[in-house]
C-alpha positions as CSV (number, residue, x, y, z in Angstrom):
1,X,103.6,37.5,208.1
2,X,104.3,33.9,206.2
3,X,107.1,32.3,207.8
4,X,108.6,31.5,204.2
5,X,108.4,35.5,203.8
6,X,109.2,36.5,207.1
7,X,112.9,34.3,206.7
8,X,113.2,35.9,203.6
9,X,113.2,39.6,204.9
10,X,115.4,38.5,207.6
11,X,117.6,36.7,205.7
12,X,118.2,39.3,202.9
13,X,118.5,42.2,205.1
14,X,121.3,40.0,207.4
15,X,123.0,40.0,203.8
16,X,122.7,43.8,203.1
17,X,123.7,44.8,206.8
18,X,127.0,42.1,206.4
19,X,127.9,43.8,203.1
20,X,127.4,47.2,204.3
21,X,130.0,46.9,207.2
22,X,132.5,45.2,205.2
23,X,132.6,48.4,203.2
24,X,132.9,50.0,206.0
25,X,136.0,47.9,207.0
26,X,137.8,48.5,203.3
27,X,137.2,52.0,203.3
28,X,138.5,52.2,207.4
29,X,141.3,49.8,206.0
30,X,142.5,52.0,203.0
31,X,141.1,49.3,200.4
32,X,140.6,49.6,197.3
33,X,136.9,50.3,197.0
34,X,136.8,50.0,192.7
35,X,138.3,46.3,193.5
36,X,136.5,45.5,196.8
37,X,132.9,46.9,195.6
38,X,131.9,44.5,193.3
39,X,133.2,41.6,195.3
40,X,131.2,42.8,197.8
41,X,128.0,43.2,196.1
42,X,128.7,39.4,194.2
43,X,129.1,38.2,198.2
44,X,125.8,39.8,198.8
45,X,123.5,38.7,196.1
46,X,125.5,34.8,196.2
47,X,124.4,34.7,199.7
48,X,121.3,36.9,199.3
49,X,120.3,34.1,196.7
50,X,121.4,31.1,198.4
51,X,118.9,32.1,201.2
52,X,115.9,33.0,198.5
53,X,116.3,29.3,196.9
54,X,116.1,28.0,200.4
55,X,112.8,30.1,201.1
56,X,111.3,29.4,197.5
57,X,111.9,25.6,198.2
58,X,110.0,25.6,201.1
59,X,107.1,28.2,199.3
60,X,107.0,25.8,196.3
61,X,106.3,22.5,198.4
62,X,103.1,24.3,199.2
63,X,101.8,23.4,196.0
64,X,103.4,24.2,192.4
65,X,100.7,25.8,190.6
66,X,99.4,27.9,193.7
67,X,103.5,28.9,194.8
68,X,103.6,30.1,191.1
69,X,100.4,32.5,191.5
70,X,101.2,33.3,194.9
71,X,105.0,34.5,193.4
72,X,103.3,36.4,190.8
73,X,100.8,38.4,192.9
74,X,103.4,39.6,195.3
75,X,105.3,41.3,192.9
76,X,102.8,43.3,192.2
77,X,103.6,46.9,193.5
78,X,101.0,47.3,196.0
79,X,102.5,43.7,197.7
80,X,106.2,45.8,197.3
81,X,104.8,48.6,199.5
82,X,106.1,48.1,203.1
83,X,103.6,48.5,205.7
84,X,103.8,50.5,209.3
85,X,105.9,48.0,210.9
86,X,108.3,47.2,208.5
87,X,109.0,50.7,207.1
88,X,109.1,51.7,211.1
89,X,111.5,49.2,211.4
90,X,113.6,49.9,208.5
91,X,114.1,53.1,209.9
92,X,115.3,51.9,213.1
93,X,118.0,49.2,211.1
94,X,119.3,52.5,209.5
95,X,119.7,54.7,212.7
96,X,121.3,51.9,214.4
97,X,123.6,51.4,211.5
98,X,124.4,55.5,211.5
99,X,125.0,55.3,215.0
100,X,126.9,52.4,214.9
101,X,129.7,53.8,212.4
102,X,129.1,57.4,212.2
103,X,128.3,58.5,216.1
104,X,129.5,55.8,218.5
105,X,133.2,55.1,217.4
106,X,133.6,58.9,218.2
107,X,131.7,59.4,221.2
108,X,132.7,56.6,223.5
109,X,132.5,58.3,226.7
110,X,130.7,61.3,226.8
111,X,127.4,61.8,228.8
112,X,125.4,60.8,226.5
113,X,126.8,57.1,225.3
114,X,127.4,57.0,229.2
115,X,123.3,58.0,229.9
116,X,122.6,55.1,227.4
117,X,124.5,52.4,228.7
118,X,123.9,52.9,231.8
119,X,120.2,52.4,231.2
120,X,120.4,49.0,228.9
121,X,122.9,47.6,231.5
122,X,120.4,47.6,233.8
123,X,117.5,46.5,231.5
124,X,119.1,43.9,229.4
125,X,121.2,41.3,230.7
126,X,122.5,40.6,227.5
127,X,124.4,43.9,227.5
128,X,126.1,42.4,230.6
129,X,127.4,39.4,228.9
130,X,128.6,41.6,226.2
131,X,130.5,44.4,227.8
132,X,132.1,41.2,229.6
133,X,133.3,39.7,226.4
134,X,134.0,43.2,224.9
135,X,136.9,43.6,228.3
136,X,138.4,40.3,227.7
137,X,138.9,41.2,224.3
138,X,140.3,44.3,224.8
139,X,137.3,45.7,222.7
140,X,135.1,48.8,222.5
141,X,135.5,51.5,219.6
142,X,131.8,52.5,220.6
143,X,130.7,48.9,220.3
144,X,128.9,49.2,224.1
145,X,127.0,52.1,223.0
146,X,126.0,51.5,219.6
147,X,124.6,47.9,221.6
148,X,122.7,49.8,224.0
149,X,121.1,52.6,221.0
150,X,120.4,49.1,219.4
151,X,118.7,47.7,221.9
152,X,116.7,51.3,222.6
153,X,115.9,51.0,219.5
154,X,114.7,47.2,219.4
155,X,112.6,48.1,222.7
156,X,110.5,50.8,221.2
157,X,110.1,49.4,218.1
158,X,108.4,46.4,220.0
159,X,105.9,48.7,222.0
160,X,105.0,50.2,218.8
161,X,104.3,47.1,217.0
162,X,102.6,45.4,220.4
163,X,100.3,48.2,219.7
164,X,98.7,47.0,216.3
165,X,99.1,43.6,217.1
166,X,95.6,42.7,217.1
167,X,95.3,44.5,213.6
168,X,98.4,42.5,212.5
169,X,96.9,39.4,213.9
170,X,93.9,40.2,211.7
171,X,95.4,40.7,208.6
172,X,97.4,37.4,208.6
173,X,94.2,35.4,209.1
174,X,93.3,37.2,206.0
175,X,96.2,36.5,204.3
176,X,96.1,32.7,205.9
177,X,92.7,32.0,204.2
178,X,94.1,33.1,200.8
179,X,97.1,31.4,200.9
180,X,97.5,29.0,202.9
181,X,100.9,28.1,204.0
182,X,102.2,24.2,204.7
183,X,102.6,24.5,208.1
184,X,99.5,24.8,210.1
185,X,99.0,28.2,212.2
186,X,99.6,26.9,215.4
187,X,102.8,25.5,214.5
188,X,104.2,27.9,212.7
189,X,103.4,30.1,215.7
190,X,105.2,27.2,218.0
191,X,108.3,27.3,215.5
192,X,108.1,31.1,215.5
193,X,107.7,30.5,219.6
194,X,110.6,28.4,219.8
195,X,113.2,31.0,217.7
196,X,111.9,33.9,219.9
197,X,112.8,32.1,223.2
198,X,115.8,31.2,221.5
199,X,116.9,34.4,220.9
200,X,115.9,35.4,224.4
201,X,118.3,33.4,225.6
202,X,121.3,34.1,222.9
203,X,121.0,37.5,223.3
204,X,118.4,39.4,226.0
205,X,120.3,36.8,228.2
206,X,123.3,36.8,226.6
207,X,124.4,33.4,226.9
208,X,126.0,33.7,222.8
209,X,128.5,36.4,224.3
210,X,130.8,33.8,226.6
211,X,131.4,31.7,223.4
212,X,132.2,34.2,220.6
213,X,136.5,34.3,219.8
214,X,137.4,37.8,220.3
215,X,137.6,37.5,216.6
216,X,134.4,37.1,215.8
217,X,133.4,40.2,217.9
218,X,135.5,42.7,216.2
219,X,134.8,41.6,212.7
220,X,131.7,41.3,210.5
221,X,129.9,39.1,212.6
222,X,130.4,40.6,215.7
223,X,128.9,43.8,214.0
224,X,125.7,42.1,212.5
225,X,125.0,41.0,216.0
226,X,125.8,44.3,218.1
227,X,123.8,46.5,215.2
228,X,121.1,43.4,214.4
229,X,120.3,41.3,216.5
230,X,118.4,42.9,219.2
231,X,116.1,44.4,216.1
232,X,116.0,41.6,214.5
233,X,114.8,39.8,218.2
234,X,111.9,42.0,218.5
235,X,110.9,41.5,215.2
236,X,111.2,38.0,216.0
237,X,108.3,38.3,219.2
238,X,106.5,40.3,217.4
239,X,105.9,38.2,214.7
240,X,105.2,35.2,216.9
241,X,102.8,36.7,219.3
242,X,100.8,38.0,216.2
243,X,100.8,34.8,214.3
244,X,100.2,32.9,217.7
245,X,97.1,35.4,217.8
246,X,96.2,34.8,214.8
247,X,96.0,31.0,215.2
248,X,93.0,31.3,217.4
249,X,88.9,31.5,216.5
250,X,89.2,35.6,215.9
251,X,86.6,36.5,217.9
């Protein structure tokens, strides 16, 4: 749960999920897919690479020699292996994806996409803020319920990772005393603290929503953040309420 590691994860897999909708927009578009594919995956590994180096930099500033060993080890395959959470996790990225361009652009209103938004509007503010902006646009194409299957999702994915926090929390102090990272633990749990309220407020809140251009919410971006960002949130508090527990004495 390294914060250089945890931005890489997030950072790569905001990469892949951008890439995999504009595909989805060529092949909705009538593109050519033997001409847009490999501009695609170039797009993807440019930016996928511009966020590594960024990541490394900071990993590297630990400490050359002990960066270097550290890199090595965690290639190893049993460091490659996801764990509960993350496999659990990258499950829900790939249901909320499905849903998102398979099932909610044809099931807009029926009882079900209805049942669903019904029950995030009143749970999540956000969704307010976004169903908003979605009518001034003119918007939906099953963008309100492939939010609110997000947002199911993002919900009981953070109830099952709550669960083994304290396990998590064990396991980084572990991983803390091996490698130790160059921000102390209690401030990378403030930093981690800090983005998680952030993202509260950006998107639980939905106070992002009132300043996207109707552009941005029918395009790529708009897509990341409907499909992501709620996942990507509880990921988020999860991740800072483990490290935050892991910061203290353990006992």
């Amino acid at each position: 749960m390294g914060i250089a590691r945890l931005l890489a994860k997030g950072w790569v897999l905001v990469c892949l999920y951008a890439g995999a909708h504009a595909l989805r927009f060529t092949i909705l578009g009538g593109g050519d897919l033997f001409v847009v594919v490999p501009q695609v995956i170039v797009s993807v590994l440019l930016f996928a690479a511009m966020g590594l180096l960024f990541v490394g930099g900071y990993g590297a500033s630990a400490g050359t020699q002990r960066f270097h060993a550290f890199r090595l080890k965690s290639f190893k395959l049993p460091n490659l292996v996801p764990g509960f959470n993350e496999a659990v996790f990258a499950a829900f990225v790939l249901l909320g994806f499905l849903n998102q361009t398979v099932y909610a652009p044809h099931h807009i209103s029926d009882s079900v996409a209805s049942a669903f938004e019904a029950a995030i509007y009143f749970a999540v503010p956000g969704q307010h803020a976004l169903v908003d902006a979605l009518h001034r646009c003119n918007l939906d194409g099953g963008r309100e319920f492939g939010s609110a299957f997000t947002w199911l999702l993002a919900v009981v994915f953070a109830c099952s990772a709550v669960s083994r926090l304290k396990l998590t929390a064990g396991l980084i102090r572990i991983e803390r005393t091996l490698h130790p990272e160059v921000l102390g633990p209690t401030t990378v749990a403030a930093v981690l603290g800090v983005a998680a309220i952030v993202g509260i407020q950006c998107f639980f809140v939905g106070s992002l929503y009132a300043f996207l251009p109707c552009g941005a919410l029918a395009e790529i971006p708009g897509a990341v953040l409907i499909g992501l960002a709620p996942l990507l949130l509880a990921y988020l508090i999860f991740a800072a309420l483990a490290t935050l527990m892991a910061s203290g004495s353990g006992t």
